[in-house]
C-alpha positions in Angstrom: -10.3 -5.0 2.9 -11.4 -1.7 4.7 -11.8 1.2 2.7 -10.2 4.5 3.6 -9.8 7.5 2.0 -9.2 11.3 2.4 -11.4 14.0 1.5 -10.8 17.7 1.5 -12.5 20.5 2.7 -15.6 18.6 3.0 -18.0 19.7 6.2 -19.3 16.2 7.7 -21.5 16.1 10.6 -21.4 14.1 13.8 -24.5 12.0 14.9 -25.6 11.7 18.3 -27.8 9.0 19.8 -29.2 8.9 22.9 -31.8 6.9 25.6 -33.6 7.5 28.1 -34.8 4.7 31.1 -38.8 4.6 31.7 -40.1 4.2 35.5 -41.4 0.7 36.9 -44.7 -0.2 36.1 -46.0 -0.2 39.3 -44.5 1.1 42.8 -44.4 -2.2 43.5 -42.2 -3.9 41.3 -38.7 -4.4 41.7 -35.8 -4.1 39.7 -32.4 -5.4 40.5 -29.4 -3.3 38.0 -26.1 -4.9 38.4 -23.1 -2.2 38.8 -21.5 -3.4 35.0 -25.2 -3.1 33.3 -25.8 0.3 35.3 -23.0 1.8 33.2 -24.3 3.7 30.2 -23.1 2.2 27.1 -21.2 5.6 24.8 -23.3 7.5 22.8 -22.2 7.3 19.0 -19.6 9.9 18.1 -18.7 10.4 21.9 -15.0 11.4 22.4 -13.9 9.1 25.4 -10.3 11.1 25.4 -8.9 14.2 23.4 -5.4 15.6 23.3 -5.3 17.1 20.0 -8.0 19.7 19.8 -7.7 23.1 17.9 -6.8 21.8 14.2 -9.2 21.8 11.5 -8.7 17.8 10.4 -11.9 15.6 10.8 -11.7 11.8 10.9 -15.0 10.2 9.6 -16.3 6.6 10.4 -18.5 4.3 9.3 -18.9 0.9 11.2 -21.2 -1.1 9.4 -20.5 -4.2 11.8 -22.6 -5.6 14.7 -20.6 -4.8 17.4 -19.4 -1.1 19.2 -15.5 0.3 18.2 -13.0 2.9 19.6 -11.0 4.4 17.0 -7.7 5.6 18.7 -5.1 7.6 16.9 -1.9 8.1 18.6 0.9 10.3 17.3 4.2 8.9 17.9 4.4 7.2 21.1 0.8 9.5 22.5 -2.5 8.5 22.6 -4.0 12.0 20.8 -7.7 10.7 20.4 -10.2 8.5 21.1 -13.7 7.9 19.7 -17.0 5.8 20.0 -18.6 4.4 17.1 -22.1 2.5 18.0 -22.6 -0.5 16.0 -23.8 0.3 12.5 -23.2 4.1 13.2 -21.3 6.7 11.6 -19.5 8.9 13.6 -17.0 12.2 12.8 -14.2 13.4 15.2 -13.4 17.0 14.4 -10.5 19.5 15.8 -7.6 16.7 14.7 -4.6 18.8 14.5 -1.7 18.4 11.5 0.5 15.3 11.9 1.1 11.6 10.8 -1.3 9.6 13.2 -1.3 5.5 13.5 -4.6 4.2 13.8 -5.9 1.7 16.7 -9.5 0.2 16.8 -10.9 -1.9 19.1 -14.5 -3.3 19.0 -16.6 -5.9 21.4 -19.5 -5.9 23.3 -20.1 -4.2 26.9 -17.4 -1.3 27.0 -16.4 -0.3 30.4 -15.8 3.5 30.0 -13.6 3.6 33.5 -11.3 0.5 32.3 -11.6 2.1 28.7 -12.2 -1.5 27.3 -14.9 -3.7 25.8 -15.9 -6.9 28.5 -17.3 -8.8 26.1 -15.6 -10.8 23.0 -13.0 -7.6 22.7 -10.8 -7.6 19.5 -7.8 -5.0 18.9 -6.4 -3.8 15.1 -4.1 -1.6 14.2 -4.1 -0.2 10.6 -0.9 -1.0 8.4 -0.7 2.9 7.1 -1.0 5.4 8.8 -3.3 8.7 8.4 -1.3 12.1 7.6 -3.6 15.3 8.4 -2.4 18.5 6.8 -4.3 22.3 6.7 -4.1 25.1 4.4 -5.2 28.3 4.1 -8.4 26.9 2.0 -8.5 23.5 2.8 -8.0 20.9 5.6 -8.0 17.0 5.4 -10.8 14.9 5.9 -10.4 10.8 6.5 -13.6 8.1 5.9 -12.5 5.2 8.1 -14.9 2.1 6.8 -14.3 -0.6 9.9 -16.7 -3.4 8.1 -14.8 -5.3 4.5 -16.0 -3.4 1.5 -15.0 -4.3 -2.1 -12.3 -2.4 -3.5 -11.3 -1.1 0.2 -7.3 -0.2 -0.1 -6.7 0.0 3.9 -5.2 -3.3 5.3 -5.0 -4.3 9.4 -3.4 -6.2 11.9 -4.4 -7.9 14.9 -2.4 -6.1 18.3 -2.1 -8.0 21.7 -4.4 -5.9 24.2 -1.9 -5.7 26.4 0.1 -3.0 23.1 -3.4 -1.5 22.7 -3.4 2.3 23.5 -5.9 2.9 26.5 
């Protein structure tokens, strides 16, 4: 089972990672990058496509598996957000405006940012409910998305052809 569930009016932060590359060794040596390793993996939290800025809603989520994600949410037939959640990261997308959202995820190895999909051993869920956001004066509505099983979890998914797969 995956765990979800909402919180309100709680501030969460996003986190940030990033790398740097260090120079050859000597002038000398060589070093031979092929064009899919020369793109730079996501950096956790890093929205790879917004449509839905200027609400209050946050999404939260944890991904406590070994390999990358992309949490989409797409309200009705339109792709509203996407996200990157590094392997074992926790990541928060904020400024999700009011509505009923379904939520995609995909996760893999290798993601190629230009084809907005993972080369490597890709997989593609959907989850069975969907998310509602909703804003007050004094509050908004804040989701925790767990990807990885956790006991007691109350979320439930489905596996999606790639080819259904919001991108």
């Amino acid at each position: 089972m995956i765990h979800l569930r909402p919180l309100a009016g709680a501030i969460l932060a996003s986190v940030l990672l990033t790398g740097s590359l260090a120079a050859p060794a000597s002038a000398q040596e060589t070093i031979t990058v092929s064009s899919t390793e020369a793109a730079a993996r996501p950096g956790n939290g890093k929205i790879l496509y917004n449509r839905i800025s200027g609400g209050r809603g946050k999404l939260k989520v944890k991904n406590g598996n070994s390999r990358d994600a992309v949490i989409t949410l797409v309200r009705g037939r339109s792709k509203a957000i996407s996200v990157y959640v590094r392997a074992r990261s926790t990541a928060t997308a904020t400024g999700v405006r009011d509505g009923n959202y379904t939520i995609f995820f995909t996760s893999g190895h290798r993601f190629n940012t230009s084809r907005g999909r993972f080369a490597q051993s890709p997989s593609y869920q959907r989850f069975t409910s969907r998310l509602r956001f909703t804003t007050t004066r004094t509050s908004s509505t804040v989701w925790t998305l767990t990807l990885n099983p956790v006991r007691g979890g109350n979320a439930r998914t489905t596996g999606v052809n790639p080819n259904d797969f919001p991108s």
